[in-house]
VOGU-3710 file (C-alpha; in Angstrom, 3 decimals, decimal comma):
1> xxxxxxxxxx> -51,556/132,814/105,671  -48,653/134,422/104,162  -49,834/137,298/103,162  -50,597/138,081/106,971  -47,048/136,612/107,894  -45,812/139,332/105,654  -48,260/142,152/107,513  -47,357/140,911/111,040  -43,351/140,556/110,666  -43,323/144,235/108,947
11> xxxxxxxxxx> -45,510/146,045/111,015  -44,117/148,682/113,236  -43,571/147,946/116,593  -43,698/150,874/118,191  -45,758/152,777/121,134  -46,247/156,006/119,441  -50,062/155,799/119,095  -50,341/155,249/123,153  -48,101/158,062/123,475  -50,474/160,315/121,647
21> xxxxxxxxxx> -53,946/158,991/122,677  -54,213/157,318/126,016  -57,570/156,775/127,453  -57,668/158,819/130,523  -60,858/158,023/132,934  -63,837/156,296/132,278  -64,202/154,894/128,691  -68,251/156,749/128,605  -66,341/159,845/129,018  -63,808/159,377/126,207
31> xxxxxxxxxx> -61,145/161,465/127,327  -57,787/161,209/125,570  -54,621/162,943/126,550  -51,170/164,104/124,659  -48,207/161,991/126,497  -48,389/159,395/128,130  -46,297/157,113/130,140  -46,045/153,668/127,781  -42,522/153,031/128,378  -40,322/153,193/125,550
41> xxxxxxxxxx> -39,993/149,348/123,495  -37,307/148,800/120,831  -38,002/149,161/117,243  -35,918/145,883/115,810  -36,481/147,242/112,088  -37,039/150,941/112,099  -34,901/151,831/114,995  -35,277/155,283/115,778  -36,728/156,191/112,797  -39,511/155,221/110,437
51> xxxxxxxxxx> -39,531/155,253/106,711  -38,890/158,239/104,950  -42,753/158,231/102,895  -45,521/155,568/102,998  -44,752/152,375/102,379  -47,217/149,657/100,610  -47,144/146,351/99,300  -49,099/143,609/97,507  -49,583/139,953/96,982  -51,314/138,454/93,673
61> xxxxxxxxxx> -51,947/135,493/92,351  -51,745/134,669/88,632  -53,933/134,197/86,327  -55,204/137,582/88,109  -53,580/140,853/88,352  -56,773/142,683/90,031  -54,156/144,358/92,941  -52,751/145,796/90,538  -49,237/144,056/91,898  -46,782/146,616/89,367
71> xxxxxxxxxx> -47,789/149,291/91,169  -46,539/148,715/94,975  -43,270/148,885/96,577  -42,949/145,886/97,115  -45,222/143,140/95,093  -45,434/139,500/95,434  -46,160/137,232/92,715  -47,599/134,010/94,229  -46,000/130,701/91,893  -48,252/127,857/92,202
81> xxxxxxxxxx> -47,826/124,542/90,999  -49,860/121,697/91,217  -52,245/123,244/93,736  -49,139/124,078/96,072  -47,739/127,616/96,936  -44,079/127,359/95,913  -42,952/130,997/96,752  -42,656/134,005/95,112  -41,709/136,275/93,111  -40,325/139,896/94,008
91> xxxxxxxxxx> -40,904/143,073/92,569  -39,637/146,368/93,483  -40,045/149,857/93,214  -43,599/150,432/91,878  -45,895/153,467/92,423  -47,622/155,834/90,638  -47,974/159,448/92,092  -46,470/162,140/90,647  -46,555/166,305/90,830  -47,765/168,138/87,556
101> xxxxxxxxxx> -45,385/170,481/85,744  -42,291/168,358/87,787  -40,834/165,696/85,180  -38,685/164,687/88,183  -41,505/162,581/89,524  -43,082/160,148/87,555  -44,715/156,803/87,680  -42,986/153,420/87,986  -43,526/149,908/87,765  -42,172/147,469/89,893
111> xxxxxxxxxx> -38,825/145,687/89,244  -38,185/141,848/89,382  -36,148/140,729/91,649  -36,219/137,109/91,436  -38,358/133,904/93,283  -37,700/133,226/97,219  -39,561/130,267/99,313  -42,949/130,861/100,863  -41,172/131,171/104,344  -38,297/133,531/103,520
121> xxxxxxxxxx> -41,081/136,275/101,758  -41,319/137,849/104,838  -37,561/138,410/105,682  -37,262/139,882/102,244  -39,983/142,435/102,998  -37,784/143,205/105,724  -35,050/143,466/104,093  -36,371/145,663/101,315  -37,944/147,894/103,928  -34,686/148,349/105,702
131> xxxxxxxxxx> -32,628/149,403/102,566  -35,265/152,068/101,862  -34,829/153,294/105,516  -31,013/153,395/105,017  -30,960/154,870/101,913  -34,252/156,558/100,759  -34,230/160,668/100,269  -35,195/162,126/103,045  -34,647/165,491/102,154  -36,925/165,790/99,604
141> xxxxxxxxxx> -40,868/164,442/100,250  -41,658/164,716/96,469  -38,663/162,434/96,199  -38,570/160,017/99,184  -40,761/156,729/97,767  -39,081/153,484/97,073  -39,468/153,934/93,470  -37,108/156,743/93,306  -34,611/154,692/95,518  -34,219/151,774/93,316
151> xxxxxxxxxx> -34,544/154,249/90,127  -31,365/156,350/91,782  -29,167/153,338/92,326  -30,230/150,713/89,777  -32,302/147,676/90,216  -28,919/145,603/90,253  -27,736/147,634/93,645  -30,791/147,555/94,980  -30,535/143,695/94,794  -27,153/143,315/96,225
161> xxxxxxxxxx> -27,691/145,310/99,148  -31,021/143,047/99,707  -29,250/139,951/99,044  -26,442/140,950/101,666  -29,082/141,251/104,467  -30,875/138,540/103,216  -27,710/136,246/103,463  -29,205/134,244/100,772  -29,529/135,276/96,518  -32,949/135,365/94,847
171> xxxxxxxxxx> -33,420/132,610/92,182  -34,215/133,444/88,856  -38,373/134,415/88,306  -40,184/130,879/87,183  -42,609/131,960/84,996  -46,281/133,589/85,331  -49,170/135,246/83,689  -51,824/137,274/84,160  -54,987/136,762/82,491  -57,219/138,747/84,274
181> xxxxxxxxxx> -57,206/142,340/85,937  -60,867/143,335/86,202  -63,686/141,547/88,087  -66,015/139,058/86,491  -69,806/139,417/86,558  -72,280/136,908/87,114  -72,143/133,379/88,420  -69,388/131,399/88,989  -68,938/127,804/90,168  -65,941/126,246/92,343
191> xxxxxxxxxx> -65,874/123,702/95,101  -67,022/126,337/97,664  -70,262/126,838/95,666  -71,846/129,265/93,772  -70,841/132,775/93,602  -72,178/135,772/91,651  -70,114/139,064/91,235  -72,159/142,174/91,288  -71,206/145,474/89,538  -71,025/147,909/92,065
201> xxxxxxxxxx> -70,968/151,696/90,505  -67,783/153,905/92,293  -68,184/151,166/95,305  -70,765/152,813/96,595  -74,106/151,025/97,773  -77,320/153,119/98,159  -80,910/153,385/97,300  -82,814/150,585/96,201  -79,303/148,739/96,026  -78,515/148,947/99,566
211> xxxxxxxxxx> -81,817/147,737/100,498  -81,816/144,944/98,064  -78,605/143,584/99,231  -80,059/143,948/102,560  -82,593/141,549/102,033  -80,084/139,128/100,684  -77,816/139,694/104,018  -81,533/138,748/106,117  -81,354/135,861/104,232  -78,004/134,473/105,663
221> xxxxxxxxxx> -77,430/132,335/102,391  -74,041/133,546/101,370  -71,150/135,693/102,143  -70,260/138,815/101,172  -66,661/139,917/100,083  -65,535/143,429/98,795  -62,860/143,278/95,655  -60,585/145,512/94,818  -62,425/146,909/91,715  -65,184/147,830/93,747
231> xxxxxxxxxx> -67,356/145,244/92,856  -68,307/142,619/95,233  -68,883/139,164/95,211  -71,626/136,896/96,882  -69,738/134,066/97,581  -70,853/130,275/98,837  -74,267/129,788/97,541  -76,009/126,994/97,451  -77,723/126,174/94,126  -81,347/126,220/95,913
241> xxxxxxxxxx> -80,560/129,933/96,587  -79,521/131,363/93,297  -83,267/132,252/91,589  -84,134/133,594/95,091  -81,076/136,182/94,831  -81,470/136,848/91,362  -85,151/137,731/91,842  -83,945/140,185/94,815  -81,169/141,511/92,262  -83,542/142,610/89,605
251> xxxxxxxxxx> -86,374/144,079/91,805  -83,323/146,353/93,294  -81,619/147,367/89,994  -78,319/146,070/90,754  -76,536/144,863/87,893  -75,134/141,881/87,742  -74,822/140,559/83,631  -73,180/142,099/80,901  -75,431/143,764/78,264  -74,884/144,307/74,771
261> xxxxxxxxxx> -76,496/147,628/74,323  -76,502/151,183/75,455  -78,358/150,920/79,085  -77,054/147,573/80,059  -74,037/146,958/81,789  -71,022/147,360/79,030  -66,970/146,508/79,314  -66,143/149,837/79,574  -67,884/150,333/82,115  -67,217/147,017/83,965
271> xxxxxxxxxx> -63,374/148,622/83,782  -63,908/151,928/85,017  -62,467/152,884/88,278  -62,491/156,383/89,400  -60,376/158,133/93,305  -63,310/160,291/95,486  -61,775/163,318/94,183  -64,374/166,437/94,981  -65,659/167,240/97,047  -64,120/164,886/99,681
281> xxxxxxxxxx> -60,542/165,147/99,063  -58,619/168,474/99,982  -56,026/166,977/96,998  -58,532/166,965/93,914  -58,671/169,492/90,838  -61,032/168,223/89,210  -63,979/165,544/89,439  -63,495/162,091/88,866  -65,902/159,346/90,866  -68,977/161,823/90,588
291> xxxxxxxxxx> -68,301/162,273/86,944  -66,399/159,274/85,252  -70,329/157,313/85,268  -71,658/160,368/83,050  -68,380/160,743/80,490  -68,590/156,469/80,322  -72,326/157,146/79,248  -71,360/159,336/76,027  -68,494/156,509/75,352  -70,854/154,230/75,048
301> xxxxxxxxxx> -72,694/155,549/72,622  -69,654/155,907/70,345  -68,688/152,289/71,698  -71,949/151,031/70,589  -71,562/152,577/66,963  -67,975/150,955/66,814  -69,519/147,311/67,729  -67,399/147,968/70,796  -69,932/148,281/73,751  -69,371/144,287/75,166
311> xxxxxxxxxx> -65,718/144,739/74,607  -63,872/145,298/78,162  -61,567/148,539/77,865  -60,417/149,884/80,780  -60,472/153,836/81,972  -59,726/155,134/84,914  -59,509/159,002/86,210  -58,583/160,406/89,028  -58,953/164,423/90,368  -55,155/164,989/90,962
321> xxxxxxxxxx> -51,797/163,071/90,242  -51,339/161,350/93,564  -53,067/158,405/91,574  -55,289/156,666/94,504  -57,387/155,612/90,883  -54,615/154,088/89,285  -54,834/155,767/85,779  -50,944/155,720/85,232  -52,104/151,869/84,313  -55,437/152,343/82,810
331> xxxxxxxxxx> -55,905/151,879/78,832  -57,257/155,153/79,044  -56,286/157,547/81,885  -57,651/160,813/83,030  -55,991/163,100/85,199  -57,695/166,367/87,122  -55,731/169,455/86,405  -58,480/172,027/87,009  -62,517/172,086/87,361  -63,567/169,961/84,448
341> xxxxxxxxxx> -59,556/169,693/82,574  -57,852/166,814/82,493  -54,584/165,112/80,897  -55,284/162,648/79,170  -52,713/158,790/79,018  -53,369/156,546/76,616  -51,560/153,381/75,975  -51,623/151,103/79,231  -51,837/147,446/79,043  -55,040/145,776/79,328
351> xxxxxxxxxx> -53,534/143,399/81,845  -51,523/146,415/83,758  -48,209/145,026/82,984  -47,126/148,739/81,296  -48,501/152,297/81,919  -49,411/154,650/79,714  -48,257/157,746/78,220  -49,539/161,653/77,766  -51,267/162,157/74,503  -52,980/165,010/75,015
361> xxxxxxxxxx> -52,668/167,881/78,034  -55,523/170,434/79,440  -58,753/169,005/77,471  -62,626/169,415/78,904  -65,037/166,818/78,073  -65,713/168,075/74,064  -62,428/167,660/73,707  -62,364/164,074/75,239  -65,412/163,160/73,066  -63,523/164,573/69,703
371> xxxxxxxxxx> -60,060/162,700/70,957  -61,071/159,131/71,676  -64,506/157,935/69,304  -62,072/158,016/65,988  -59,763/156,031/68,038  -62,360/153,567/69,039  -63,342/153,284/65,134  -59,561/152,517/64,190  -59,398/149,667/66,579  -62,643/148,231/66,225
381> xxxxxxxxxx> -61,570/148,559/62,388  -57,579/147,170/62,451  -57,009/145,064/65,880  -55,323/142,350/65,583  -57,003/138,892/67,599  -57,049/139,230/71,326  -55,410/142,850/71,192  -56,612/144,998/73,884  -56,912/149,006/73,220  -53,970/150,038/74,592
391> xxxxxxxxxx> -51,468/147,410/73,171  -53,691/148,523/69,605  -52,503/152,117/70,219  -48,791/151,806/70,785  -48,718/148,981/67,737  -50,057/151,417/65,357  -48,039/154,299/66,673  -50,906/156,408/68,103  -49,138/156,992/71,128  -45,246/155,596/71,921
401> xxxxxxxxxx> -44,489/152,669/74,446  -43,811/153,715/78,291  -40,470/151,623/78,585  -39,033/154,180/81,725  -40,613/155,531/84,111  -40,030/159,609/82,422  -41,143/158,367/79,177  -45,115/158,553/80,940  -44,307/163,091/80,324  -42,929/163,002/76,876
411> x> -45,162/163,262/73,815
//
C-alpha cells in the first residue's frame, strides 16, 4: 500500500510519451507518429525539467535485506512493531556504478536520514527527488546520480535542505536488523499456507524446468511470485498439494533443497547472482550470467574440501561496472574488464550492510581458482561463530574495510 503510494505520488506526470508515439489509424495497422497534439499538462515536481540521471528507490522490510535497500537513492526501511507499520526509515544516496580507470566514480551506500510516519514517506520521496533536481550535476553524466549529490555537499546539507521542504525534521532511526539477504529454499509455513522456494539458475526457466512448472501452473494449486534473487516462490499451498508438487519438482530437475555435496544445490551457489552481460548487453566486457554457473562449479569443489559447500557465501559478477549484478555488495565480487578478465572485490558483508574492496585487478579464471581456495581454507580454519566470509576477511586483514565510498579503488 505504501510502497505504491510512494510510486504513484513520484511518478512523472508528464505527456512526453504521447508526444512521441501516438496511435495514428486503426490499432491492426499499428501506425505511430513523431508529434502529436496532447496538450501540454504541468509537471508539479519536475517542472520543466526531469532529473539529471535515473532515479531508483526501494522499500525493505527487516529481518530481510533481499532489495538490497543500501544500494538505491532513496531506501526505505519499514519499522514494525507489534504487527503494525510505524514508518520508516530514510536512506540516501546509494548506488553502485562506476567507470574503470576513473577513481572519481565509485560506489556508495545509502545514508540515514532518520524515521518519518507511514503517511509522510511519500512527501519525503518528493522532497529528496526535488533537491537532486535543484542541485544534482548536470554537466557531467558520469557524475550526475544522487550519490554524488549528497557525497558533494554532506549528508548533514542534504538533510537540511530536505527538512526545509519537508516543513517537518526526521526523528532519530529506531532500531532494525537484517537477518536475511538471500532467498530461502524449500518449504515454508505461515498463515497463508504452505510455500516452497525454488532455486532458479540466472532466473531463467527452460527445458524440462519450464515444462515442469507448467504442469504445476495446470494444476491451479498455488501462486507463483518472482523474488528478487531470481528464485521464485510457490506460494499458498494447501498441505494436500505439497507431495503432488514435489513429485512434479523432481521428475523436472528443478532444485528445490539444499545438498551437502558437490552436485546438489550448495550456499554458494544459492548466493550467486550474475547481470546478462554477453552477448545481450552492448555494455559488457566480459561474461558473467553464462559463466558465473561454471566458475561456482570449480568453487565447489574447493568448498567441499574446506567443509564449506552447505555454508551460504555470496558472489556475484557482473560483465562491466555499471553493476546491474550488484557485486560492489557481494562477499565476493567479479567485475568484466575484458573477454574472460575480471577485478576481483572481496570483503562485502554477508547481510549487504558494507561493500567490498579491490584485492586483486585483471585476473582470468586460473588466477581466480589460485586467489580464493586458500582463502576458503583460512576461514573454514579461523572464523569466529556466525562470521560470514567477508566480515572473516576484513577481521583478519586480508583485505581493508570499505568505510567511504573511494576506499572500494584503493588496495
Amino acid at each position: 500500500m505504501y510502497s505504491c503510494a510512494i510510486h504513484d505520488h513520484c511518478l512523472p506526470k508528464t505527456s512526453a510519451w504521447h508526444e512521441i508515439f501516438i496511435l495514428d489509424g486503426p490499432v491492426p495497422q499499428k501506425k505511430y507518429k513523431v508529434g502529436g497534439s496532447t496538450p501540454y499538462e504541468e509537471e508539479p515536481v519536475y517542472g520543466s525539467v526531469y532529473l539529471p540521471r535515473k532515479f531508483k528507490m526501494g522499500v525493505a522490510i527487516p529481518p530481510y535485506n533481499d532489495v538490497d535497500i543500501y544500494t538505491h537513492d532513496v531506501g526505505f526501511i519499514a519499522i514494525i512493531e507489534k504487527s503494525e507499520l510505524k514508518g520508516f526509515n530514510v536512506l540516501v544516496g546509494g548506488g553502485l556504478g562506476y567507470t574503470h580507470n576513473n577513481k572519481k566514480t565509485f560506489p556508495r551506500l545509502g545514508s540515514m536520514l532518520g524515521f518519518v510516519p507511514k503517511d509522510k514517506a511519500k512527501f519525503v520521496a518528493e522532497a529528496i527527488m526535488v533537491v537532486q533536481r535543484d542541485y544534482g550535476d548536470r554537466t557531467d553524466r558520469k557524475h550526475a546520480r544522487l550519490k554524488y549529490t549528497v557525497h558533494d555537499h554532506g549528508v548533514e546539507w542534504f538533510k537540511e535542505h530536505v527538512e526545509d521542504l519537508l516543513g517537518f525534521k526526521f526523528a532519530p532511526a529506531p532500531p532494525f536488523e537484517f537477518t536475511q539477504r538471500t532467498d530461502q529454499m524449500g518449504w515454508m509455513h505461515n498463515a497463508a499456507g504452505w510455500h516452497c522456494g525454488l532455486y532458479i539458475e540466472g532466473g531463467r526457466v527452460e527445458g524440462k524446468g519450464k515444462d515442469g512448472l507448467l504442469k504445476i501452473a495446470e494444476l491451479d494449486c498455488c501462486r507463483f511470485r518472482m523474488t528478487c534473487n531470481e528464485s521464485l516462490y510457490l506460494t499458498c499451498i494447501e498441505e494436500k498439494n505439497k507431495s503432488t508438487i514435489e513429485a512434479i519438482l523432481n521428475e523436472h530437475g528443478i532444485r528445490w533443497q539444499l545438498g551437502a555435496k558437490v552436485g546438489e544445490l550448495g550456499g554458494l551457489r544459492k548466493g550467486a547472482f550474475a547481470c546478462a552481460a554477453l552477448p545481450m548487453c552492448p555494455m559488457a566486457f566480459a561474461e558473467a550470467e553464462r559463466y558465473l554457473p561454471a566458475l561456482v562449479s570449480k568453487l565447489e569443489v574447493e568448498l567441499e574440501k574446506c567443509g564449506l559447500f552447505e555454508d551460504e557465501i555470496v558472489i556475484r559478477m557482473t560483465g562491466c561496472p555499471n553493476s546491474c549484478g550488484r557485486p560492489s555488495m557481494a562477499e565476493i565480487g567479479l567485475v568484466g574488464m575484458a573477454p574472460g578478465m575480471y577485478k576481483l572485490y572481496l570483503g562485502g558483508d554477508h547481510l549487504g550492510l558494507r561493500a567490498n574492496r579491490i584485492f586483486r585487478e585483471g585476473i582470468d579464471e586460473a588466477q581466480i581458482m589460485e586467489e580464493l581456495p586458500p582463502l576458503f581454507a583460512d576461514y573454514a580454519a579461523g572464523r569466529q561463530k556466525g562470521e560470514g566470509f567477508g566480515n572473516f576477511l576484513v577481521r583478519t586483514g586480508v583485505v581493508k574495510e570499505n568505510k567511504y565510498g573511494p576506499d572500494f579503488h584503493e588496495f
